[in-house]
N, C-alpha and C positions, 0 to 999 in steps of 0.2 A: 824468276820474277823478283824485279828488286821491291825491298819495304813500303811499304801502303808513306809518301809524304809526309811534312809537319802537320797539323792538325791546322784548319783556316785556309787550306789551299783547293782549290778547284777538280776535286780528282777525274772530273772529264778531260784533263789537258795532262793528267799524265799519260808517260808512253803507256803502261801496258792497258792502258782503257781507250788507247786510240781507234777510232771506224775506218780510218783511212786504210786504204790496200798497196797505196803507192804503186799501184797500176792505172795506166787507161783504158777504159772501156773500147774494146775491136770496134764495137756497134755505131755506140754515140760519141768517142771520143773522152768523154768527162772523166774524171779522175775516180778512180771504185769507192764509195763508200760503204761502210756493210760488207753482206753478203756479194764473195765472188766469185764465176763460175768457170772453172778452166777447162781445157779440153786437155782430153787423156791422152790426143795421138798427136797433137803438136802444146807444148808445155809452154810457148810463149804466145797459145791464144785466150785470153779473158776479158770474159763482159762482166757489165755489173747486172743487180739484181733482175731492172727491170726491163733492161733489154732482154734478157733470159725471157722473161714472161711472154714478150714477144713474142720470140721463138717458138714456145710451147702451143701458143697460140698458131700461128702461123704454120706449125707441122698439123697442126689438130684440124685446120679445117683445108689441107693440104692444097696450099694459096699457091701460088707460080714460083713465090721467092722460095718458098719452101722447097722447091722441085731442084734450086741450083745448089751442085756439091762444090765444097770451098777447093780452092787450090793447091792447098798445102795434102790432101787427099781424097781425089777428084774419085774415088769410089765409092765414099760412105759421108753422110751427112757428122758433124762434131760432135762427139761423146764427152757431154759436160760431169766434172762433178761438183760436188760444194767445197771450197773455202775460207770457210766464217773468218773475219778480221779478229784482232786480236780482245776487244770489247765485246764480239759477241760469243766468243769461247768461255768468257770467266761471267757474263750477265745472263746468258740462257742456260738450260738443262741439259746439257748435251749427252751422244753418246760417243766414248771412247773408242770402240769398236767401229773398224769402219765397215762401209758398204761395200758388200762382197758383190754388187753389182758396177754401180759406178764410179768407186774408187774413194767416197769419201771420205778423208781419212775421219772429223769429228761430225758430227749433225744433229741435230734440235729435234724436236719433238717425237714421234714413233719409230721405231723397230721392231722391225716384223722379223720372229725367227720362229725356227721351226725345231719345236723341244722334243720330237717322237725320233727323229732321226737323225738329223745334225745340229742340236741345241747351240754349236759355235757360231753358225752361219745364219749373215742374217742382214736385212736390206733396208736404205731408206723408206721414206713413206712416197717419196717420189717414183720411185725407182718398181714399188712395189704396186704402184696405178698403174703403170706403163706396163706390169706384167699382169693386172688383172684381169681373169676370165682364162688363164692358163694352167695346168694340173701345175704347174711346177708351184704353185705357192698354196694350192690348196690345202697344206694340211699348217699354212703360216698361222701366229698368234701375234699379235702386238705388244707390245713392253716400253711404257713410258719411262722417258730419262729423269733420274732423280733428279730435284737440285741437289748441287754441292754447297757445304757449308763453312767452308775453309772461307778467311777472311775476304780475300781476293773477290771470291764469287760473291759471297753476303755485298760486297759494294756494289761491282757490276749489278746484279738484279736493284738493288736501291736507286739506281744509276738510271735504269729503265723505269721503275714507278715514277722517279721525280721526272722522268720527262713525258712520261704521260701527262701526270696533272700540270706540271710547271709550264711546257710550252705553248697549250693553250691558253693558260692563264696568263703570262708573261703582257699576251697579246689584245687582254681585256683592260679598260678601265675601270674605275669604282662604281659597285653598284649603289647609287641611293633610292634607297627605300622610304615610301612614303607609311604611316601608322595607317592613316587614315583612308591607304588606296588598299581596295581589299584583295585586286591582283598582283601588287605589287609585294602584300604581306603571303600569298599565296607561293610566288617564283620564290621569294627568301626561304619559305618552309622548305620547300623542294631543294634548294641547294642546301640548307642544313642539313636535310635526310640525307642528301645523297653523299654529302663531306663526312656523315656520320656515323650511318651505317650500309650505303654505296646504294644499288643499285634496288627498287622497290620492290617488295616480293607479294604487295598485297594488289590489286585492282580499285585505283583511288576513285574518287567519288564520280567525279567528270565523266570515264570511260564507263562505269556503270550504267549512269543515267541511258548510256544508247543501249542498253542491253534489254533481249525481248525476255518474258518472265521463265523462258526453257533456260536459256543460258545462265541469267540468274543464276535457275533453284541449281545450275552445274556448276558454278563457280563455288556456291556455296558448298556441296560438297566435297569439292575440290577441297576448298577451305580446310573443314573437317578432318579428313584423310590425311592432310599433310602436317596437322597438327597434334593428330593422334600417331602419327608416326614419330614426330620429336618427340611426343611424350614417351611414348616407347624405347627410344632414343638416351632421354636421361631420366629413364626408373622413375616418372615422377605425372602423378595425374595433372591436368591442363585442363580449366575450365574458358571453354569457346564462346565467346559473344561473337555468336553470329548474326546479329543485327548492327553489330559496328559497322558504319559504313569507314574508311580511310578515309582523309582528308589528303593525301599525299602519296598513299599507295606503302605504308610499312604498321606494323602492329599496332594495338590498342597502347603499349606500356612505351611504344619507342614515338608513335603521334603525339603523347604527352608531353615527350622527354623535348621533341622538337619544337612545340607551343612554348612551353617553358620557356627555353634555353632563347626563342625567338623573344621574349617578351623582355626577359633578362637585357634582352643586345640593347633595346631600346632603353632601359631603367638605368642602365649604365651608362649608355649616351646623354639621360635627361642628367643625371649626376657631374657628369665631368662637364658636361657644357653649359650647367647650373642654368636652365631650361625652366622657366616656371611655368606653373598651372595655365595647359589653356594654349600655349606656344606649341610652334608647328614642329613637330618630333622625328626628324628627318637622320636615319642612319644611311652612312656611307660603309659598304661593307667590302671585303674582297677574301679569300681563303688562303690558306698556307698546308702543306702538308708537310709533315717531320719524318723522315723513314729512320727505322731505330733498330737494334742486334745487338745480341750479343754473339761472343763469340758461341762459333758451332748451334746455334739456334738458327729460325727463318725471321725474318726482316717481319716488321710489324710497322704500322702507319699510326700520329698520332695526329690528327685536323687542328686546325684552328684557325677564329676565326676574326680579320682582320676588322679593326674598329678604326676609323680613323678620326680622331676629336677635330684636330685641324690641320693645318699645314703643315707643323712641326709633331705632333704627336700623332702615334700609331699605339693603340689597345689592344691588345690578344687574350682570346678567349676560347677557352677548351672546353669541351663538348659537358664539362664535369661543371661548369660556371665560373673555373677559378680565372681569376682576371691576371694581368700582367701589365707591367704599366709603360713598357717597351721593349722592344730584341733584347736587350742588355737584362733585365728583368726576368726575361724567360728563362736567356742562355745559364743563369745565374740561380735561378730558384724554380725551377720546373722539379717533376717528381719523377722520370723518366728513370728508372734501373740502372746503375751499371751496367752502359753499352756504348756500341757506336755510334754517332746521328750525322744525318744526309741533310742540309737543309738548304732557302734558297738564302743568300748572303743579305744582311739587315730586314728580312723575313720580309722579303715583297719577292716573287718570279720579274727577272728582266732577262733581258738578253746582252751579254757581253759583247764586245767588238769579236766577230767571226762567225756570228751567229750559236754561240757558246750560252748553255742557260747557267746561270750564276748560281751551282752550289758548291757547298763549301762541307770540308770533311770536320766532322772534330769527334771529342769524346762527350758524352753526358757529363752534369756536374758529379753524381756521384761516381765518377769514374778519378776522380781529378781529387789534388792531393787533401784539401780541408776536409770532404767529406770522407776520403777513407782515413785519415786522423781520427776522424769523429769516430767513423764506424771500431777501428782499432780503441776507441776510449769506449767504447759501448761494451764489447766486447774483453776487453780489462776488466774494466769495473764486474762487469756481470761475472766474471770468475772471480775476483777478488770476493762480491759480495757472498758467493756461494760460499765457497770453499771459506770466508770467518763464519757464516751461518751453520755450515757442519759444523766445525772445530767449535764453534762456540759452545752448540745445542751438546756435544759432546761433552767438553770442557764442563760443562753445568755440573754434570754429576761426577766429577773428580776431583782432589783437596784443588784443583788448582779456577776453581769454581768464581774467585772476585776475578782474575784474570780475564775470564771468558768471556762474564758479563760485561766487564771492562773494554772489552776489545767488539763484542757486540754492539753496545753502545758507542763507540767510536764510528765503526765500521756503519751504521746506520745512519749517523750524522752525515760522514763524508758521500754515501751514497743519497741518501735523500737531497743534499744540497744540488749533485752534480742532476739528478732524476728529475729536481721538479727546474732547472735551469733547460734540462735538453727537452721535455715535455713543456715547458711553456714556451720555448722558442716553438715549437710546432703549433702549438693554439696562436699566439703572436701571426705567424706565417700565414695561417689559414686565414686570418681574419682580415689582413692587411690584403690577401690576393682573392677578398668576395666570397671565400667559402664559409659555410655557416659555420657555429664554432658550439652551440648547442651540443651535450653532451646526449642528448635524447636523440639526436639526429642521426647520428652516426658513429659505429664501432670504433675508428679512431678516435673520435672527438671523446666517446665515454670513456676510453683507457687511457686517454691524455688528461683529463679532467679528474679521475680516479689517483692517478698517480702523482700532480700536484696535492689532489686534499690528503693523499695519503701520506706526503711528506710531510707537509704541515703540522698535519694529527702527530706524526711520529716527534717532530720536533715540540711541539704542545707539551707532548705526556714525557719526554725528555726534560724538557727546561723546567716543569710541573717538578718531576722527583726530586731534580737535582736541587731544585729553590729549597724544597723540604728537609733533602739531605745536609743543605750549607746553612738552614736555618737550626735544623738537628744540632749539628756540631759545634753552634754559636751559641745554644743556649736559649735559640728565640724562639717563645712562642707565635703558635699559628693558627690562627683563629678557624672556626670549625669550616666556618666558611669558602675558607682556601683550600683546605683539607680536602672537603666536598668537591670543589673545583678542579682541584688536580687528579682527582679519583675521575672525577666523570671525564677528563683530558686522555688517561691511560683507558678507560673502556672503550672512548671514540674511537681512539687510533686501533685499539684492536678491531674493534668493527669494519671500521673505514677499509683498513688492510686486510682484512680478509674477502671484504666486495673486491676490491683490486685486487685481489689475487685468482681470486675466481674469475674475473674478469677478463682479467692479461692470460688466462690459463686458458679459457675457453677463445677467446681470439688467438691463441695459438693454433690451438687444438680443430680449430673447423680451417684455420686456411692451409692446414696441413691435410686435412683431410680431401679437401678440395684442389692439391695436389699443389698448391704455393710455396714457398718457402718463407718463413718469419725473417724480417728482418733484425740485424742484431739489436736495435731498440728496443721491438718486441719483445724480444727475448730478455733483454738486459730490465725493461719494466717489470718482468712476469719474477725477475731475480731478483728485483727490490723488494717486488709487493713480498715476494717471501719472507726478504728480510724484514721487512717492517713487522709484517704479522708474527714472525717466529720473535721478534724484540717485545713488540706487545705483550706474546702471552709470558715472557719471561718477565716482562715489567710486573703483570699482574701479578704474578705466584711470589716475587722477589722485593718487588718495590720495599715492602715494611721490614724483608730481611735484611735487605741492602742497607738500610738507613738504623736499624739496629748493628749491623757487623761495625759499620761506618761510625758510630757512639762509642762503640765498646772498645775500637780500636782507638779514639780520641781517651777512652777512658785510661785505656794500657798503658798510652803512650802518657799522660801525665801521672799515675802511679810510678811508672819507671821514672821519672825525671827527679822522685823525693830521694832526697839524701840520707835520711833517718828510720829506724824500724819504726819509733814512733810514732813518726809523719806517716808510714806507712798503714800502720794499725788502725791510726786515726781515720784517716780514708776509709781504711775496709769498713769501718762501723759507718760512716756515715753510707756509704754502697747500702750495706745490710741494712740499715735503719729505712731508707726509701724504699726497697726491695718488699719492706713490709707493710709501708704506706701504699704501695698501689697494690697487692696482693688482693685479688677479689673483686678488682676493680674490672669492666668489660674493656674486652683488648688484649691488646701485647702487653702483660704486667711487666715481662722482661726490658721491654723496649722504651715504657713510661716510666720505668727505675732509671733505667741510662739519661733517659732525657734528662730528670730530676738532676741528678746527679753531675750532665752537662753544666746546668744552672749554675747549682752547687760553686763548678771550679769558675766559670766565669765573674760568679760575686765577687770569689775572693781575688781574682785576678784583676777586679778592677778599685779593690780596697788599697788603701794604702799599705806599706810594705814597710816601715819603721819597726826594728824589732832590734838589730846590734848598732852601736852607736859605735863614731869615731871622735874623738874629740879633739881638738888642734887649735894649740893659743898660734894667733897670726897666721899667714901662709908663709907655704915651702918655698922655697926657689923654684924659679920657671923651669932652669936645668936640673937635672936628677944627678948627685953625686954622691958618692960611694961615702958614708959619714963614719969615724973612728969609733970601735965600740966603747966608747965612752962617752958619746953624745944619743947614742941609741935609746928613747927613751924606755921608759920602764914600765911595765904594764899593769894598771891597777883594777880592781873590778871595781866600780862606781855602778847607782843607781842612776839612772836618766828621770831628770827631773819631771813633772809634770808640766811644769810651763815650759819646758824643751819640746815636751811631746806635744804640748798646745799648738805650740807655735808651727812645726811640723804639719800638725794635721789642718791648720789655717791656712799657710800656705798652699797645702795641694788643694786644696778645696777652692781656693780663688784663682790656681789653673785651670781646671774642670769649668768655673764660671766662665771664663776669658775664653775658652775653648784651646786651651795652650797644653794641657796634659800631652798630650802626645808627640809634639815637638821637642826636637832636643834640647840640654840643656842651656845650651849657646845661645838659645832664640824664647826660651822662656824670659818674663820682665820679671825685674824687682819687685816682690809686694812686700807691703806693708803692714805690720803685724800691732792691733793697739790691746792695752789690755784693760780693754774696759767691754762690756755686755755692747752686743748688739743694739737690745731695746733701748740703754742707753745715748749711743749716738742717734738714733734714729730719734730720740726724743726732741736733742740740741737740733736736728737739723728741720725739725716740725718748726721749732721757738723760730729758727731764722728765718723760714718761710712765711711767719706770721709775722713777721718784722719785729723780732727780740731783736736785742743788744748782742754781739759775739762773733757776726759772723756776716757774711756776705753773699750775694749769687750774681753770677755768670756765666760767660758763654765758652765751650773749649771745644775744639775738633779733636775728636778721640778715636779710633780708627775708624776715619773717614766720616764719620759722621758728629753733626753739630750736637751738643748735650750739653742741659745744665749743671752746673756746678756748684757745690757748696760750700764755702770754706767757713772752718773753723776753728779759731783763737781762743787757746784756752790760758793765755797770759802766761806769768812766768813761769806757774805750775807745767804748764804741757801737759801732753799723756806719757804714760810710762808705754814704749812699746819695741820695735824691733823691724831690720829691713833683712828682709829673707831673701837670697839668689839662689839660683838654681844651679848646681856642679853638677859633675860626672859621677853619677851614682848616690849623690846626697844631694845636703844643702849646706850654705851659709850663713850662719845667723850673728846678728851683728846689733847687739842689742844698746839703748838708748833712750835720751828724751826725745819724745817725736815735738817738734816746733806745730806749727800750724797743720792742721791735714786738708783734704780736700775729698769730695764726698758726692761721686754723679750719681744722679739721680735720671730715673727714666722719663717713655711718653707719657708717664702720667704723673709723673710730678714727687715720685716716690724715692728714696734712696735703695739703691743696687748694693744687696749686702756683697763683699770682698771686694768692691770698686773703690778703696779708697787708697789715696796717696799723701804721705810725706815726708818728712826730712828731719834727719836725726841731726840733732843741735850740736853744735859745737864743742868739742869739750866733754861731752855726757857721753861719750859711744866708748862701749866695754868689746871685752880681746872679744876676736871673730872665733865662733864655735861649727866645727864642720860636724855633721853629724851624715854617717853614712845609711840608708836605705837600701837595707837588704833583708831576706831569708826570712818571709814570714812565714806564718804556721799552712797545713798544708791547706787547709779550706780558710785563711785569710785570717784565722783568729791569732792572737800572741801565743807563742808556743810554752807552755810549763817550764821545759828546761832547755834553754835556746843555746844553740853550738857556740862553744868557745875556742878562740883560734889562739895559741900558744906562739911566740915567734922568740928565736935563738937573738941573745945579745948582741951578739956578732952582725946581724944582717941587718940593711937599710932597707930592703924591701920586704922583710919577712916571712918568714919559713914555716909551712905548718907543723908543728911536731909531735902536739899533743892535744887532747881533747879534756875538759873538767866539766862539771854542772854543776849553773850558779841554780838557787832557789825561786821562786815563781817571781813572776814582775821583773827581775834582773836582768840587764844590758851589760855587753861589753863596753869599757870604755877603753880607751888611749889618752892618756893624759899627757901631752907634750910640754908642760909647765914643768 
């Protein structure tokens, strides 16, 4: 047998499912389709089926024709036996063994053998009439042929179910149904039943009404008996309304399901053909059947049922409600397993040219490569997440413990993101194809709803710590408030994730019981919710340790960074000094010392840093060249002025205002340095507002926006003051008579202190003084006795070589004069 076709092809028009015999029938001439019956004692005599039938008949009531023996052997009337075409060897049950009567070699349905004496031997069911009423078979049994399950066969019988239902159908047109015709809503119920759950097993209401009260009170315990017998059947008590009359002839739970599912056809037809209140609500219906396998299982049927909106659209809808919104739609997002599917081609039964019914072979969607990618990522992840939720839970109590956590947290991100993306594409799906999505409704809908909130919560009480931990590390306080909010973040997700775990656990646990198998989503949810729940309770017990280890290691790592024992010392006391301020206090004393102490380095990290000066009359050359120890200058210790240091701290202070501190030197602006009191100029620039003499206002665009201005002339005097830039590591100061300044003022009319600008006069600008910005004390104050750098005569860039200690308040200077 060659390979089962490409998927989309017709598998009634391959060879091995052909009915043809490529014989003529002796009798009628026609070509054999089906079953064919030859004769044993001349091999090139064969009829077809139903000439045979003839015959049997014709010998049975032993007519005239029956009396003539053929020519070929004019002794004995033809000894037929069967041989099925090649379609109904691999579509029926057959048996291998042939008939040790008539010769043949496969046949369908009973064999009769005889297990007390020759259990090998053994006869059609045909063959075994014709010997009925004779000792020779009296001590026979019968033994039905299994079906085969090998692929081949799974089609062939698929092959037979679609042409049961397919070629009567083919043959119908659409049924419209009226709402409002009560026989017309009656015939619909009945073909749902019957596309549903097949054939009635109850006595519907109609055929009752002629029944006299004996028969009746018999049907009803008929009733009774046959449903105390299922209950028998599945261990499980069954409570009988025997007063349900059928409406359609099938149970109380499946009449429902039918009403329903009928009423549904209609809401969904008023919807798409946007039908208002009151309009005549007329469905056009017709059925479909899917036949479906997998390998080595029996072929299963899945209905549905055909909607058609108009001339161009066709609806399907499956017995469950979910809607589809054409073939393409089905073939594409249906929930069918992992198997083979039979169906009729653009999901309408027609007939092909040859009288061929149009089905078409293919795979399920989850048979095909997206969904087992998915299943393969479902399946990943669910081991990934496990096996870090071991090692992690592991990892916890071993030094190697911030790792674990670390990889926990990781590990719980990357899974909840992918968890709540594959679970809400399934709420998405359901919603869009009419199924309700209510997590109360249904076991899927509550573990698909469960495992979105429980990613969420996990990301919640995640982004919660982590804010705490980066707020920790900064120095920032956090108000209680927040505090409380992130707490109640990490208790939710642990709650949340323990309902979904229990959740996804127990929906394992009963469809396994119930002998199903979970699929790997199942299973891959039931591996998160653990992850999530086993991250929760370690958030719980860890959150406050984590964000103490997390301080203390910011604490270490800036200790290690001091240069000095001193620097060093200084620290530990100030450590120990907080350590004693929250002692007593409720909480982590440990963990509100660290914080303290975060503070602490941040102050000083954002104070100004002037502590060793450089000083240099004019600048260097652009290019750096190697200068003869004899221009090296010489190195003196000098104190650094107070108006050096003014002017310093003025300066950064009108960065900070500008918002310019943090940009590099290149992109900080010129300020301007006056040495006169604030309250002072703020005074001049009240006088010129009030219309004094001195000074003037206008308008200037100052970044970007329009602002008043103030200028003011203080005549030939000037102010004494200084234009400061910003270098590499210092500043420039380049002191002078400031000519006229200028003075913005804000939206309310007020002068903006360090907003002012002017221009050193001509003439009056003394040598430029660099002064370097480095190495302040360890928590930001001036250090007692600050590091002196020694540098060898000889070298242009300077050499460290020795250390001294100037006295308190002393700066290094470089004096280039």
């Amino acid at each position: 047998m060659t390979e089962p076709k490409p998927e989309g092809t017709n598998p009634i028009r391959w060879p091995e499912y052909s009915d043809c015999q490529f014989e003529d029938c002796a009798e009628c001439g026609l070509v054999i389709l089906g079953s064919m019956f030859t004769c044993n004692l001349c091999e090139n005599h064969h009829i077809c089926a139903s000439c045979y039938n003839d015959t049997i008949v014709e010998e049975s009531i032993h007519s005239e024709k029956s009396q003539n023996l053929p020519a070929e052997h004019p002794h004995m009337h033809h000894s037929y036996r069967l041989d099925m075409s090649p379609f109904g060897k691999l579509a029926f049950p057959v048996h291998d063994n042939p008939c040790a009567s008539c010769g043949s070699k496969v046949f369908p349905g009973l064999r009769y053998v005889c297990p007390e004496i020759c259990p090998d031997y053994g006869i059609c069911a045909t063959c075994f009439i014709k010997k009925k009423g004779t000792d020779e078979i009296e001590l026979f049994e019968a033994v039905q042929a299994n079906p085969k399950l090998e692929k081949k066969h799974q089609i062939g019988a698929a092959i037979v179910t679609q042409k049961y239902y397919g070629i009567g159908l083919a043959r119908l047109d659409w049924f419209q149904i009226d709402k409002n015709d009560e026989e017309q809503m009656k015939n619909l119920g009945r073909k749902i039943g019957f596309a549903v759950y097949q054939y009635p097993t109850n006595l519907p209401q109609e055929e009752r009404n002629s029944l006299n009260p004996d028969q009746l009170e018999e049907l009803i315990k008929n009733i009774e008996l046959e449903a105390s017998k299922e209950a028998e059947n599945n261990n499980k008590k069954k409570k009988i309304d025997v007063k349900f009359i059928p409406e359609f002839g099938y149970t109380k739970e499946q009449e429902e399901h039918i009403v329903k599912l009928r009423e549904e056809l209609f809401d969904i037809n008023r919807r798409h053909k946007k039908l208002k209140e009151g309009e005549s609500n007329i469905v056009e219906t017709k059925f479909v059947f899917i036949s479906f396998f997998a390998d080595g299982s029996h072929s299963n049927i899945l209905p549905l049922i055909c909607l058609r909106i108009n001339d161009t659209k066709t609806m399907y809808v499956e017995s469950t409600g979910r809607t589809y919104d054409d073939w393409d739609d089905f073939l594409s997002k249906n929930k069918l397993p992992e198997c083979n599917i039979l169906y009729p081609d653009c999901g309408i039964y027609e007939m092909e040219p040859g009288g061929i019914l149009n089905l078409r072979y293919d795979i399920s969607r989850r048979s095909k490569l997206p969904s087992k990618i998915a299943k393969i990522s479902d399946r990943s992840a669910m081991g990934i997440g496990i096996a870090a939720t071991i090692g992690s839970v592991i990892g916890l109590f071993t030094p190697l413990a911030p790792v674990a956590a670390t990889t926990l947290l990781y590990t719980a991100i990357g899974t909840g993101v992918y968890t709540m993306a594959r679970s809400g594409y399934h709420i998405v799906d359901r919603a869009t194809h009419n199924e309700n999505v209510n997590p109360l409704r249904s076991r899927e809908n509550f573990v698909d709803w469960l495992a979105v909130a429980a990613s969420l919560a996990s990301f919640g009480a995640i982004g919660g710590s982590a804010y705490l931990t980066v707020m920790a590390t900064q120095g920032i306080e956090v108000s209680q408030a927040i505090e409380y909010t992130v707490n109640a973040a990490i208790f939710a997700n642990f709650a949340v994730s323990g309902i979904a775990l229990t959740a996804s656990g127990y929906n394992i646990f009963e469809k396994v019981a119930n002998g199903e198998r979970p699929t790997p989503l199942e299973l891959f949810q039931f591996s998160t919710s653990l992850l999530f729940f086993t991250n929760a309770a370690v958030n719980l017990q860890t959150a406050e340790k984590f964000i103490q280890q997390t301080t203390q290691e910011k604490i270490n790592e800036y200790r290690d960074g001091l240069k000095t024992t001193e620097d060093k010392q200084q620290f530990d006391n100030t450590i120990n000094e907080n350590m004693k301020k929250t002692e007593g206090q409720p909480g982590n004393s440990k963990l509100k010392a660290n914080l303290e102490t975060i503070k602490d380095i941040h102050k000083a990290m954002l104070a100004d840093k002037h502590v060793e000066a450089h000083i240099h009359e004019h600048e260097l050359p652009k290019k750096s060249k190697p200068m003869p120890s004899s221009s090296v200058p010489k190195m003196q210790a000098k104190q650094l002025t107070v108006s050096d240091k003014k002017i310093v701290e003025e300066h950064l202070q009108a960065l900070d205002a500008r918002g310019q501190s943090k940009l590099p030197a290149s992109k900080q602006k010129i300020t301007t340095y006056l040495n006169v009191g604030w309250d002072d100029i703020a005074a001049k620039v009240k006088a010129v507002l009030s219309g004094g003499a001195g000074g003037a206002i206008t308008e200037k665009l100052i970044e970007g926006k329009s602002k008043k201005v103030v200028t003011i002339d203080n005549g030939d005097e000037g102010f004494m003051g200084a234009k400061v830039e910003s270098i590499p590591n210092g500043v420039a100061i380049r002191k002078g008579v400031i000519d006229r300044i200028e003075i913005t003022l804000d939206d309310f009319g007020q002068p903006i202190p360090h907003f002012v600008e002017g221009t050193i006069r001509s003439g009056t600008e003394q040598s430029v003084v660099r002064i370097r910005l480095e190495n302040r004390g360890a928590l930001g104050n001036i250090r007692a006795k600050p590091k002196v750098r020694m540098y060898k005569d000889n070298s242009s860039k300077g050499v460290e070589i020795d250390d001294r200690e100037l006295s308190e308040n002393y700066f290094m200077c470089y004096d280039w004069s």
